[in-house]
N, C-alpha and C positions, 0 to 999 in steps of 0.2 A: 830387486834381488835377482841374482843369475838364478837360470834353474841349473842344477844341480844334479846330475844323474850317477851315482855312489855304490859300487860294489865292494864289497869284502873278498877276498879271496885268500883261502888257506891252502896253500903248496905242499904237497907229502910227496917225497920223492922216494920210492921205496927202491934200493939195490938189492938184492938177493935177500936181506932181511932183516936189511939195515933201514929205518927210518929216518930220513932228516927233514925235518921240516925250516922252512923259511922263516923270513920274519912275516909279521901281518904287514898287507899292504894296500892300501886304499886306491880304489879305480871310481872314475867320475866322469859324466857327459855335460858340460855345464855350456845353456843357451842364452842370447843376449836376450835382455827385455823385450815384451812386448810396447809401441808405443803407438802414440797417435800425430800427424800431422797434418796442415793445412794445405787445401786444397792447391795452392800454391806452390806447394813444397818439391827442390830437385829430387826425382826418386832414379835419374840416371846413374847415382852409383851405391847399390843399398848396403854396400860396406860398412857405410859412415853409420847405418845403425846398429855397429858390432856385428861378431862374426861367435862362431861355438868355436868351441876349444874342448878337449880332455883329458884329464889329471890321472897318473899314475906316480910309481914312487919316484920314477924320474925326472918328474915337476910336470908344465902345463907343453901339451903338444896343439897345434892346431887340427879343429876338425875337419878341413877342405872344404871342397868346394860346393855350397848347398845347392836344392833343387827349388827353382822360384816361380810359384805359381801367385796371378795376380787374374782379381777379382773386380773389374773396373768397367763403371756405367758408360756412358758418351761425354761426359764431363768430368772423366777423370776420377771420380769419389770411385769407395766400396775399401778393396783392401787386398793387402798381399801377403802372402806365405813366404816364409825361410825354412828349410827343412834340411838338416844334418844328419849322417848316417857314418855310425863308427863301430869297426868291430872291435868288442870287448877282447880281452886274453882268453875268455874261453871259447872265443871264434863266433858268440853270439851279436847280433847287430841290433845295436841301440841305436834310437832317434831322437831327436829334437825338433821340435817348431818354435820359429818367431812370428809373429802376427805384427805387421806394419795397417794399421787404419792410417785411411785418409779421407776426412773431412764425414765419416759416418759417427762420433758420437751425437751429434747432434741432430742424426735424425732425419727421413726425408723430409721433405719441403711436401708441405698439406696445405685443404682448403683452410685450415683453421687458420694457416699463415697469411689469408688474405682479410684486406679490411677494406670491405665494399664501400663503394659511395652512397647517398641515402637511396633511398628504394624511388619514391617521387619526390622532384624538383615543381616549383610553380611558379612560371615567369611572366611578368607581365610586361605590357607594349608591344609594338606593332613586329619589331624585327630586332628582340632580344639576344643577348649576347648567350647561344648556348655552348662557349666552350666549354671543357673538363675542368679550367680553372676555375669558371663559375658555378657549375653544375654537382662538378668533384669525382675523382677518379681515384680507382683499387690503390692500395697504397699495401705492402707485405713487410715480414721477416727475413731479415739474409738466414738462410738455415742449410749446412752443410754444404755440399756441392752443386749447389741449385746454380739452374741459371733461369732466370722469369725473365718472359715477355711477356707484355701486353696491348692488347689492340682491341679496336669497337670498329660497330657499322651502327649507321644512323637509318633508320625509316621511317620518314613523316607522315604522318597522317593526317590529313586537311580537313575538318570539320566545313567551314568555312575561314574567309582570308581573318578572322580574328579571332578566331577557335581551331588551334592544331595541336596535335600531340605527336612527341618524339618519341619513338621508341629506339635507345639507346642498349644495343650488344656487345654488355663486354667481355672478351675471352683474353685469361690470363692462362701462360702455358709454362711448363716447366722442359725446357729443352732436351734437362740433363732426363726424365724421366721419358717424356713424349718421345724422344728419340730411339731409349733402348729397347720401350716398351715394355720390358721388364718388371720386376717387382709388383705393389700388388696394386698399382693404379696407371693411369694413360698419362697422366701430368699433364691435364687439360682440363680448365675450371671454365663455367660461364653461367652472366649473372647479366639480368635484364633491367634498364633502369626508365624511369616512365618520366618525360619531361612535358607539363603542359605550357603549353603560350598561348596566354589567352590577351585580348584585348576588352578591358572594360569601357574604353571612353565611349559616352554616351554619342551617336552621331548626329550631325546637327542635321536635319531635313526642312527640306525645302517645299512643304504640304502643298499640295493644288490649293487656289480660292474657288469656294463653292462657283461650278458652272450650270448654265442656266440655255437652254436652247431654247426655239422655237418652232416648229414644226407644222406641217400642213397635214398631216396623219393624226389621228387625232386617239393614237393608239401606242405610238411608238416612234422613236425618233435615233439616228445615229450618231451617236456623244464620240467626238475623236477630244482625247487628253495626251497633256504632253506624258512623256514617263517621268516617275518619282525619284527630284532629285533628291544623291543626299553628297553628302559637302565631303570633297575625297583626300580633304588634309590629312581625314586618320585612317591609317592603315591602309588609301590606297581607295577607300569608299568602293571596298567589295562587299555588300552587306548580301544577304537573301534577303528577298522584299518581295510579298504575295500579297492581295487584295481579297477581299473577301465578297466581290460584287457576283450575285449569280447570273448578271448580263454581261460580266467582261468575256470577252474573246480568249483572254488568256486569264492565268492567275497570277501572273509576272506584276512589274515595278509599271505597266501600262493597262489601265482600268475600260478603255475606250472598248465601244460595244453599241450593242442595241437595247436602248431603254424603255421601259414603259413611261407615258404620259403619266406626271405626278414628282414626287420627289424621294430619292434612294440615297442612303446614309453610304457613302461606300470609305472601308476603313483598311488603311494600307499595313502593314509588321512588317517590321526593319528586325530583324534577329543580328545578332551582335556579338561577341563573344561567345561562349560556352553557354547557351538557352539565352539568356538578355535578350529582352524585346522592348522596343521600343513602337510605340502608335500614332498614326496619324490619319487624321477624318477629317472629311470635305462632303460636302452634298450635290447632286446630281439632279436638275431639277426638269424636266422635258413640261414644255406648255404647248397645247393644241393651239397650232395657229390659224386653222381654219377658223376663219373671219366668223362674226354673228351674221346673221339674215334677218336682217331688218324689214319688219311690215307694220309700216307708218301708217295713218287716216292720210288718204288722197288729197283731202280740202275738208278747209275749215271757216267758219265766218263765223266770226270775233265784234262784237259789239263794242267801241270807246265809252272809255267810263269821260262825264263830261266833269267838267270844273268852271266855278264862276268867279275869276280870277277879279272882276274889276263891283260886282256886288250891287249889279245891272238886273239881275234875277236870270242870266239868260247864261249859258255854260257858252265859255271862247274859248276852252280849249278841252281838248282831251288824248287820255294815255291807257293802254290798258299793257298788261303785261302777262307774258306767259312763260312756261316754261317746258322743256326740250322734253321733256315724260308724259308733257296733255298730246303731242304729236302721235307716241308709241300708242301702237295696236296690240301686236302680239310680237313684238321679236322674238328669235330665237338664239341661245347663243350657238357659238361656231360647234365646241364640243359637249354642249349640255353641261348642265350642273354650274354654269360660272355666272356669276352675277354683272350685269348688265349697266351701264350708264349712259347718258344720253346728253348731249350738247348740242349746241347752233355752230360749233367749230370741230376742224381735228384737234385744237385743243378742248381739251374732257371738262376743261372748268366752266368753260363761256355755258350754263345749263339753262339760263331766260337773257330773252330776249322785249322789250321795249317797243309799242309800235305808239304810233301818235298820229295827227290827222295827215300831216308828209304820206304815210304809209297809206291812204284811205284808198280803199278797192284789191283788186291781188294781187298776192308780195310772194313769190317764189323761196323758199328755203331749203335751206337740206339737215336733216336730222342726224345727225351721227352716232352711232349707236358702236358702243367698245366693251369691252372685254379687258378683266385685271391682267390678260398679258401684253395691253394694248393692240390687240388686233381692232384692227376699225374697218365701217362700211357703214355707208348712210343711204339713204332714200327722199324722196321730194315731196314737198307738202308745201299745198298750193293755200294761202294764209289771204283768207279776202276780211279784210278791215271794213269795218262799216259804222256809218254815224246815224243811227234811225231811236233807238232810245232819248240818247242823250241831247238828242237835236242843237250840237253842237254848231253856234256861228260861225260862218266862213270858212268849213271846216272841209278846205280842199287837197288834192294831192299834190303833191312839188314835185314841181317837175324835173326830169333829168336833162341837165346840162350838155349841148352837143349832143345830143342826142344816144348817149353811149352810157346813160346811169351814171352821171358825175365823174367819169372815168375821164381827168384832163387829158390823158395819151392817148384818146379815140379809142380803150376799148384793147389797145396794144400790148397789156400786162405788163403796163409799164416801160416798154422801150422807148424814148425818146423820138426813133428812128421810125417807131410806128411797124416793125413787124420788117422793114427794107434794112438792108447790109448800107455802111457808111460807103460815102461817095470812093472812087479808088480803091477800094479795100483791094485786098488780094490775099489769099493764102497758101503755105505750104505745109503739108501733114507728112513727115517720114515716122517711120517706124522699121522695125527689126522681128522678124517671124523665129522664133527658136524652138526648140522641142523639151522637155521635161528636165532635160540634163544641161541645158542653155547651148546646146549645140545650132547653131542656125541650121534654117529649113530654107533648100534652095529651091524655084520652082514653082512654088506655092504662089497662087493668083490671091491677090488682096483685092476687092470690091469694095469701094466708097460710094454711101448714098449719102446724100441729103437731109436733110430733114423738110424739104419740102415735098421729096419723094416717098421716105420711110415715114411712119406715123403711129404712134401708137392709139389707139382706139380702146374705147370704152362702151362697151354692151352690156344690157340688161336680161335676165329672163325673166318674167313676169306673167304672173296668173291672177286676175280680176272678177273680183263678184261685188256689185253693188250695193252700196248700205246706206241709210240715215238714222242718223243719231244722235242726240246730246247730253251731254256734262254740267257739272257747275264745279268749275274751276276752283281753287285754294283762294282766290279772290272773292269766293261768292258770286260770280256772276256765270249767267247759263249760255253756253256757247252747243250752237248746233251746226253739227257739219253731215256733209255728206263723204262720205267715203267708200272704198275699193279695200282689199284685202290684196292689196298688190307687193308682192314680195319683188325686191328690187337688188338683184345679187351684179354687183359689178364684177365684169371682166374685163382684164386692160391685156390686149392685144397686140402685134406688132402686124399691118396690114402694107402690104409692099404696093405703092399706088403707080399710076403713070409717073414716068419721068427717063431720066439718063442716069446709067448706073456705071460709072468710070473705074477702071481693072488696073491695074499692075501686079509684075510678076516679080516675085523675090527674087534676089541673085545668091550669088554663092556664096556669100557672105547673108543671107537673109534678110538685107534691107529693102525697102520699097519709099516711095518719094512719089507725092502728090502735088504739080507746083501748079501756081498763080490760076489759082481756084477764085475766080471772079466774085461767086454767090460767097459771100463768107456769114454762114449759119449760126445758130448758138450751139448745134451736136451735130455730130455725122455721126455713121452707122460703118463702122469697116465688118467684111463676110470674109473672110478666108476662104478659101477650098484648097487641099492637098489634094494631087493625083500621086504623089510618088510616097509609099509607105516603108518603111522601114522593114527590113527584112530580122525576123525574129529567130531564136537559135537556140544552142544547148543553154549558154548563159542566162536566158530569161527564165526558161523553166525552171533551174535552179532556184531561184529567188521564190518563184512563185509557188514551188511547193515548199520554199521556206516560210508563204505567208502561209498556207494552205495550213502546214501543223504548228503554225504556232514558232516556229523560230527565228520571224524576226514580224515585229508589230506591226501593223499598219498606223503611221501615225498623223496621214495629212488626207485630205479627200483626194490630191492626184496621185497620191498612192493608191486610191480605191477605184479609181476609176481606170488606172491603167491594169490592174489587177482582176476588178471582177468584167472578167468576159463573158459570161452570160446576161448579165445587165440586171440580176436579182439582188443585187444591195451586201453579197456575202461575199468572201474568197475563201473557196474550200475543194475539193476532190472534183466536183463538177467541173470546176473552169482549170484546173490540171491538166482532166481527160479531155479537156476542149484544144489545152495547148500541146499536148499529147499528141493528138489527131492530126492539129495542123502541123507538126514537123513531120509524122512519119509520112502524111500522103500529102503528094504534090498537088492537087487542088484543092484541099481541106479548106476551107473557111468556117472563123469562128465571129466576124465581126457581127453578123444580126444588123442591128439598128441602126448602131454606128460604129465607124472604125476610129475616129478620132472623136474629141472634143476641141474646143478653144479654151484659154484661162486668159484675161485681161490682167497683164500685171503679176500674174503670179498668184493671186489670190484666189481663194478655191472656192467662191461663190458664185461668179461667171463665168457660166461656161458653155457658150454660144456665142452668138454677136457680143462684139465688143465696140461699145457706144462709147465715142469720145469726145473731150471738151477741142471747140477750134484753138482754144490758148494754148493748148498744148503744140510744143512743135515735133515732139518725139515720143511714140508710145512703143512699147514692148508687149506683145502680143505670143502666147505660151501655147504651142500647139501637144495635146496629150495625146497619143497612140495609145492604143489598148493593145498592152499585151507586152510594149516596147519599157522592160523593167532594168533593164540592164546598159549601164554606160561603157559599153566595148564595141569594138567594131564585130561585127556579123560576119559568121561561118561561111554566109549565103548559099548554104546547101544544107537541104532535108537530112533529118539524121536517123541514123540506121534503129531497130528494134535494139539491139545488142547495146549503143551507145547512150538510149534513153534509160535503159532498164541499170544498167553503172547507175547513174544520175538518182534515181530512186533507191536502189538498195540501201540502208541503214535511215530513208527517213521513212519509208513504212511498215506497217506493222506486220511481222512473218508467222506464215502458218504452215502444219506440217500434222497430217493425219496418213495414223500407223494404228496396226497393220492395213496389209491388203493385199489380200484377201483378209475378210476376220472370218470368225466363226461366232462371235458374241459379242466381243467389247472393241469399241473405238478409244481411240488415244486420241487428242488433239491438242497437237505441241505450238503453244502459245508464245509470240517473243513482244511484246507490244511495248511503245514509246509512252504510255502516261497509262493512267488507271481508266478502264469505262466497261461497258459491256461486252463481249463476245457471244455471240450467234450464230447456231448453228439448224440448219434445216435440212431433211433428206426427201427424197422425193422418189419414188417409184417410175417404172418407166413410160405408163400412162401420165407423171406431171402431178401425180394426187400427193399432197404433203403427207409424210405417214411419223415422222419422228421433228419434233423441234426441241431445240433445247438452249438456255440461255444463262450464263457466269458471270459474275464481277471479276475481273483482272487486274490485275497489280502490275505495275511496268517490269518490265523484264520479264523471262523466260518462264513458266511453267507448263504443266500440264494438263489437262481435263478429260474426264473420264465421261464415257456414256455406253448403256448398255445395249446391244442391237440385236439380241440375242431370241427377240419372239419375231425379229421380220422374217422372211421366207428369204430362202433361198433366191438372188439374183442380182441383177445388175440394179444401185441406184445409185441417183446425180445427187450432191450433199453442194450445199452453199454456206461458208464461212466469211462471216462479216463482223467487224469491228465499228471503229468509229472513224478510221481512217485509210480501210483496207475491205476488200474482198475478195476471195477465191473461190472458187468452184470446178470440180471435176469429178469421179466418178469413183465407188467401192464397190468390191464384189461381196457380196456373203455368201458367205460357202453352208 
């Protein structure tokens, strides 16, 4: 419906006093609708949405031209005015308004318009698909003049490699609002969506088989283990995996340590997904290898039981029989507390022995006495056989053949050749000298002996006090012997005797070559000696205070040996400041005892002489440097304090005591790599301790409080130690 704007008007025209009135006459202001259109909509000519006009008795005139005020966001919505202005016949001015809406019945665009994706997602497997199309994304209302966008950010959060969480940011914005800023909101929504990826598959692990050492300590032993595999089909086999041994070195996926003699349960968690654990347990067993000490009866005489085989009334032969336990006096074992067994052999079973009239007079033996981890050591007992009871006929000794105890090889241990090299023999022995990292050693003097030169030797120590005494054996029959309390501990030796000891020098390729060696032996003895040592650098220190805290294992013995430079069986802060020393000052030496070892072969059990078979024509011989951890070539120059101290920053632990001056209370700002003790001690300036104090700490940064508030006024030295750190220097108290 037009509006309609309507006056009446009644005309009196008065002449001197005459009245004439008009007719009635209707006057009107009539506006075009108000309307609405789409955001869309040409509003370049606002015509077309009618124009005002006004009505008199003359019929319809046009109103002109209106005044056009628009009302409009950044996106074109809101709305516009038409406004018409007409003077009436009685000179008064009527108006009109049209109202043009665009795209506002509907309202602005609100959060209600949006429909969020679920709040949390939970996806399993290793590298899940987290699109929007899988996860699910805002989805809205077209409402008015809106214009929506939308956008996320992703930020992962790593548990571990089978336990992460997404956290997914989405912002939905409305352009047409965000931009004018206007109206009664920003037209910017946001909504957080939580996406977990976990992995359940159980991981397959690859448990150590219980290991078993044996040791000459009879206290403790050093267990090197490989690390715990576990099988990296799923996900990549990045589990967390701690041990739970309180002799491991670390708490990592490698248990290897120093063990007590005895046997230690040590049990590995594999954590796995979101909490999932998984277990695995193996046993750790150290045996004291320190051999028993055997103290045998000296001598013993043994009566033949007789026999009267042909029923003459006269005994023609006889046997008596003993066993390897009438021999034991008092042995003792190697590490106490282990039970003992005794034989006529190194094998533990041969336990009696058989003598008959062959044996009549003294018969040398040797008693062997072991231990359940098989350590063995035996002793000599002198076995005199006798025929005086039994008055056995003809009841004489048999004698030994060649004169050598029935030995047809003369006595030779069996060589055919009798102990001499075959006629013509010759031999050549090469070999190849390398270093740790298989680099040849050029230089290097190889020494070959003999074995008619080298020899290992076997001594006794022994303490004797004389005794007689007799038994009645498990036979019933009474043997009396005379004996000593002789304890007979073998030691086997390597004694460098007269002879020719022939040298070669490795080349630059580290071979060596021994040729047409006349004497051909069953062993030779090769000696190494290095004069030329490897220059050590920033690079080793690295490493070695990576073994020092723990960030990379020691996992083989020439890892330990080229590691611990003090020569105390550990790698830790000690042998640091030892490699410390030797870079900053140019005559530093940390060798001690020794600067190298040898390894035969590679293996980490010899390591000194390396004794070799003549069959061989080629050996490979490992020289280890102490200290030499790093496979790069050498700086070969000392390094600066400045350059050391880089090298160390972030792997040890940092301290920091504030104020200073105090007046009462110390601060001590703590930043430590693993959890343990911190210590703190003050000292006066006579040296007398006057305040200690000591915290559990947590890795990372905190702080510790201590109150200093009853010392006197002055200068004292304060000492901050860790488990992997120390400092020390001076507070005033004021």
């Amino acid at each position: 419906m037009k509006k309609l704007f309507t006056r009446v008007l009644w005309l009196s025209i008065v002449f001197c006093t005459t009245k004439v009135y008009s007719n009635e006459a209707l006057w009107s202001l009539i506006c075009p609708n108000d309307t609405t259109v789409a955001c869309s909509a040409d509003i370049s000519d606002l015509s077309k949405f009618g124009n005002a006009v006004y009505h008199d008795h003359n019929g319809y005139h046009s109103a002109g031209t209106p005044v056009v005020k628009k009302f409009l966001n950044g996106c074109g919505g809101g709305y516009i005015t038409r406004t018409w202005t007409v003077e009436d016949p009685y000179w008064n001015l009527e108006t009109c308004t049209q109202t043009i809406y665009i795209g506002l019945p509907g309202g602005l665009f609100k959060e209600k318009n949006i429909h969020w994706p679920p709040k949390e997602v939970f996806l399993t497997g290793c590298d899940p698909d987290t699109d929007p199309s899988v996860t699910g994304k805002p989805t809205y209302d077209q409402v008015g003049c809106s214009m929506i966008a939308v956008g996320k950010t992703d930020n992962l959060y790593e548990v571990n490699a089978s336990c992460k969480k997404l956290i997914r940011r989405w912002k939905v914005m409305d352009w047409c609002q965000a931009n004018t800023g206007g109206w009664s909101q920003d037209g910017i929504w946001y909504y957080d969506q939580y996406i977990m990826i976990i992995n359940n598959d159980i991981p397959e692990v690859n448990c150590p088989n219980d290991t078993t050492i044996v040791v000459e300590d009879c206290n403790y032993g050093e267990v090197v283990l490989p690390d715990l595999e576990v099988d990296p089909s799923s996900c990549g086999g990045e589990y967390t995996i701690t041990n739970n041994s309180p002799y491991a070195r670390s708490k990592g996926p490698n248990a290897s340590g120093r063990y007590p003699v005895g046997k230690t349960k040590v049990v590995y968690t594999i954590q796995y997904g979101c909490g999932s654990k998984k277990y695995c347990e193996f046993f750790v067993t150290v045996k004291g290898g320190k051999a028993p000490t055997p103290i045998c009866i000296a001598e013993m005489a043994i009566p033949l039981m007789g026999r009267d085989t042909d029923g003459d009334g006269r005994n023609d032969e006889g046997m008596v029989q003993i066993w390897a336990k009438d021999l034991n006096l008092k042995s003792e074992p190697g590490c106490g507390g282990s039970t003992l067994n005794y034989s006529f052999s190194p094998d533990s079973i041969v336990m009696s022995k058989t003598f008959t009239c062959d044996d009549l007079g003294p018969n040398p033996v040797k008693m062997y006495v072991s231990d359940k981890t098989g350590n063995q050591s035996y002793c000599l007992v002198n076995v005199i056989i006798q025929n005086n009871k039994a008055n056995i006929v003809d009841c004489v000794r048999k004698e030994e053949d060649n004169g050598n105890g029935g030995d047809p090889n003369n006595g030779s241990g069996g060589d055919p050749n009798n102990g001499n090299p075959p006629a013509n023999s010759a031999l050549t022995l090469s070999g190849k000298l390398t270093d740790a990292f298989g680099k040849p050693v050029a230089g290097a003097k190889i020494g070959i002996i003999g074995e008619n030169v080298w020899k290992k030797t076997t001594t006794y120590d022994t303490t004797t006090v004389a005794k007689r005494d007799s038994f009645v054996n498990g036979s019933g029959i009474t043997i009396h012997f005379n004996y000593t309390d002789t304890v007979l501990i073998a030691k086997v030796d390597s004694v460098l005797t007269n002879g020719e000891v022939l040298n070669k020098t490795t080349g630059a390729d580290g071979l060596f070559k021994f040729e047409n060696m006349l004497e051909l032996k069953k062993n030779y003895l090769l000696k190494p000696e290095v004069s030329i040592l490897p220059v050590l650098d920033i690079e080793d220190l690295k490493i070695l205070v990576d073994y020092a805290f723990g960030y990379k294992t020691i996992k083989t013995d020439i890892d330990l040996y080229r590691s611990d430079l003090n020569e105390d069986g550990l790698v830790n802060m000690e042998d640091v400041d030892l490699m410390i020393k030797y870079l900053r000052e140019a005559n530093a030496d940390f060798y001690g005892q020794h600067k190298f070892w040898f390894n035969e072969n590679q293996l980490g059990a010899s390591l000194g002489y390396a004794e070799i078979s003549a069959s061989k024509t080629s050996e490979k011989i490992q020289v280890i440097f102490k200290g030499d951890l790093s496979n790069v070539n050498p700086t070969k120059e000392k390094s600066s304090t400045n350059n050391l101290q880089s090298i160390i920053t972030n792997r040890i632990d940092q301290f920091d005591i504030f104020p200073n001056p105090t007046d009462g209370q110390l601060n001590v700002n703590f930043n430590g790599l693993k959890e343990g003790v911190v210590g703190l001690r003050l000292f006066d300036q006579t040296g007398r301790l006057v305040k200690t104090e000591n915290w559990q700490a947590n890795k990372g940064e905190q702080t510790f409080k201590t109150d200093v508030s009853t010392l006197l006024p002055g200068i004292y030295f304060y000492q901050v130690q860790s488990d992997y750190s120390a400092y020390s220097g001076k507070i005033i108290k004021q």
